[in-house]
Steps between C-alpha positions, in 0.01 A plus 500: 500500500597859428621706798294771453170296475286580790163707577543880538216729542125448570410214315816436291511151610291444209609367151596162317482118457477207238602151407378167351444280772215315633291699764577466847373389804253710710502538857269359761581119430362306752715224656376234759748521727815755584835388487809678611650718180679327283335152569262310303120539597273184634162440360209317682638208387862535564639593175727769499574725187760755476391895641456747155785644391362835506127637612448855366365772811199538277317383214668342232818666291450415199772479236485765166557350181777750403594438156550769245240377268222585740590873469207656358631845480785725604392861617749803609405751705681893573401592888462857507734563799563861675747547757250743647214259500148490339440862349158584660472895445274780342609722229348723214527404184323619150208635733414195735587371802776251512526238724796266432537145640745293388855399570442199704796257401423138547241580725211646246222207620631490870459929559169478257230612733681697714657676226153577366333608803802739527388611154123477561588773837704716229157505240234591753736777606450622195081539547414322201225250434683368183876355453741343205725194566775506229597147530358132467747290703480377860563917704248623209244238470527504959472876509199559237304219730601688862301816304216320436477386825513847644252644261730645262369425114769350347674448096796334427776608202718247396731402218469151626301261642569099660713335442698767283563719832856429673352429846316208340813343470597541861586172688205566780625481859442702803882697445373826663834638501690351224708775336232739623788803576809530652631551814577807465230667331192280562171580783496221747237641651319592201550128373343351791220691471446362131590160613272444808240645287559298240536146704150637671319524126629164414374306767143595368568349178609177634290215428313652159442297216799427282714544794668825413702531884581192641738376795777258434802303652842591397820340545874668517790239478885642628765283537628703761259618854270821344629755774840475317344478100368815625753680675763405219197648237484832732899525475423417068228796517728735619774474254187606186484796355168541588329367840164396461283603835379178727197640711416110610539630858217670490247323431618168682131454658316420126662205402545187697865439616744264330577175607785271521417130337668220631701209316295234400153685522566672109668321195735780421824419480654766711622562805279772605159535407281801597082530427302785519092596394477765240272651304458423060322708291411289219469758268303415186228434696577816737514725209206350344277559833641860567405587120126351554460670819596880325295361212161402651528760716459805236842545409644520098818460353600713245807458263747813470893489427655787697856631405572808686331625857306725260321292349310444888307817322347258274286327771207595586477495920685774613642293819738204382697227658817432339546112484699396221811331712820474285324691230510827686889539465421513083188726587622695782859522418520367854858328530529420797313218442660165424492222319547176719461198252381209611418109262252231610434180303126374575514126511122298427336515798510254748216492771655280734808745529396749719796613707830754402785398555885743417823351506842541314369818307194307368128564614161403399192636609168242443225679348148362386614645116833350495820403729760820482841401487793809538856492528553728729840663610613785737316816529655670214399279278305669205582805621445809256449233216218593308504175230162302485641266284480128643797296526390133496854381592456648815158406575617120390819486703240631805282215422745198502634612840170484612479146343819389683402599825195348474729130438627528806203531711466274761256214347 
């Protein structure tokens, strides 16, 4: 196992698995007798058979079938990271009200709500009865639904539409600080206001048809204990040129703690294994339900390709939300935002996978459209790279490594 490969950050013990093996054991066997560990077990008749080499903690772990002709498609998204965090601000523009919101690194569908009932407070401010979204990905689509909500009459303007937006092809974990500013620059208290408000909205989605939030079990392998991956990451960190904000700390109370998993209760082959819940947006179906619910409930979509902030004269509502993401650096001249590439290969789906698992740079997240395999690497990885263009090499290489682990789980 890599070093390096541990969980860091509220929920980032999240992310890959695979293999080709036959599906394992589940727990809660029951046995007629105990015997001492190690020993054979008696039945009511006095047979003994050998104890199971391995009982998982819970449910079945099921193997993936990682092979690179199951990859279904390769998709590459550009994070829109700010060292000063999500831009939520009001300014005049071509005779309307402004309101931007974007800026939100790899944590667009973590920050979603909160970041639009930031927005939402910045509108009715304003007085008006009527608002624009510019916008049609996860911060747009979340924001135009918050004004409904509070009685503002809503139209969206978009270029594009799902599955053409960029946060469609986002991998769909709870990462509510992933590359979300630097340490630096970034609001930590600002942040945790759009994260607890955010975590709050979600829980009210849970359980909905289609599953569009769900909880799931996640595995982190290390061959060495995880207080040392992660001090020898912090001592990696500091050496970057830039150093991405962790504002875990402060919101330790929303997720459930970590936990250490013993030898012998997992099939990983590692030394250390760690587990922790988390939350998955599966995000077909979440983008499909948040598009209904602006839909059915009086909203319109309009289609409009904006070049320059003057063209915001163009629209009609004279208060607007800005929330085109990356796009706002071409149609704001905004550079301080920055691309952070990242490349996920979606597997066929497998039902009976339904755990993450990250180890030796490779993660995969198990969603009901697909199972996302990354390569993943240290934090400046992608950084300022603003190519779309798949490479299937690397999504391949990703895949078999996920393939070999899964041949050495214990049977």
């Amino acid at each position: 196992m890599q070093r390096r490969d541990f969980m860091i950050g509220a929920g980032a013990a999240t992310l890959a698995t695979l293999g080709a093996a036959a599906p394992l054991a589940t727990a809660g066997t029951a046995t007629a007798q105990a015997a001492p560990p190690g020993e054979a077990l008696a039945d009511p008749l006095g047979a003994r058979t050998p104890p199971p080499a391995f009982v998982p903690t819970s449910g079945t772990i099921a193997p993936v079938r990682a092979r690179t002709d199951r990859i279904a498609r390769i998709t590459v998204c550009t994070r829109p990271f700010r060292a000063q965090g999500p831009r939520i601000e009001r300014e005049k523009i071509a005779g309307r009200e402004v309101i931007h919101n974007y800026g939100h690194g790899g944590s667009g569908w973590s920050l979603s709500w909160g970041s639009g009932l930031a927005a939402a407070a910045e509108v009715r401010s304003t007085g008006v009865r009527q608002a624009a979204v510019v916008g049609c990905g996860v911060i747009g689509l979340t924001t135009a639904v918050v004004l409904q909500r509070q009685g503002i009459k809503t139209r969206i303007y978009t270029r594009e539409r799902a599955p053409d937006v960029r946060s469609f092809n986002a991998t769909g974990l709870w990462t509510p600080d992933s590359r979300v500013g630097t340490v630096e620059q970034a609001d930590g208290a600002l942040w945790e206001e759009l994260c607890r408000n955010s975590f709050r909205m979600f829980q009210a989605i849970m359980g909905l048809p289609g599953n569009p939030v769900e909880w799931i079990e996640s595995y982190a392998l290390s061959d060495i204990p995880f207080d040392q991956a992660r001090s020898e990451h912090l001592a990696q960190a500091a050496g970057n040129a830039v150093h991405f904000a962790s504002f875990a700390d402060r919101v330790r109370d929303l997720t459930p703690a970590s936990e250490d998993v013993p030898a012998g209760s997992h099939p990983f082959p590692a030394r250390y294994v760690r587990r922790a819940s988390t939350m998955m947006f599966n995000i077909p179906a979440y983008m499909n339900w948040l598009e209904h619910e602006f839909l059915l409930n009086g909203g319109a979509i309009d289609f409009i390709d904006l070049r320059t902030p003057k063209d915001f004269g163009l629209i009609r509502e004279k208060t607007i939300v800005n929330a085109t993401g990356y796009g706002a650096r071409a149609l704001m001249g905004d550079e301080t935002l920055v691309p952070v590439r990242g490349q996920i290969a979606h597997l066929v789906p497998q039902p009976e996978v339904d755990y993450a698992l990250r180890f030796e740079g490779v993660s995969l997240v198990p969603r009901r459209d697909g199972l996302l395999v990354q390569a993943i690497g240290d934090e400046m990885d992608g950084y300022n790279n603003p190519s779309v263009v798949p490479n299937r090499k690397e999504s391949e290489a990703a895949v078999l490594k996920l393939a070999a682990l899964c041949e050495r789980f214990t049977r």
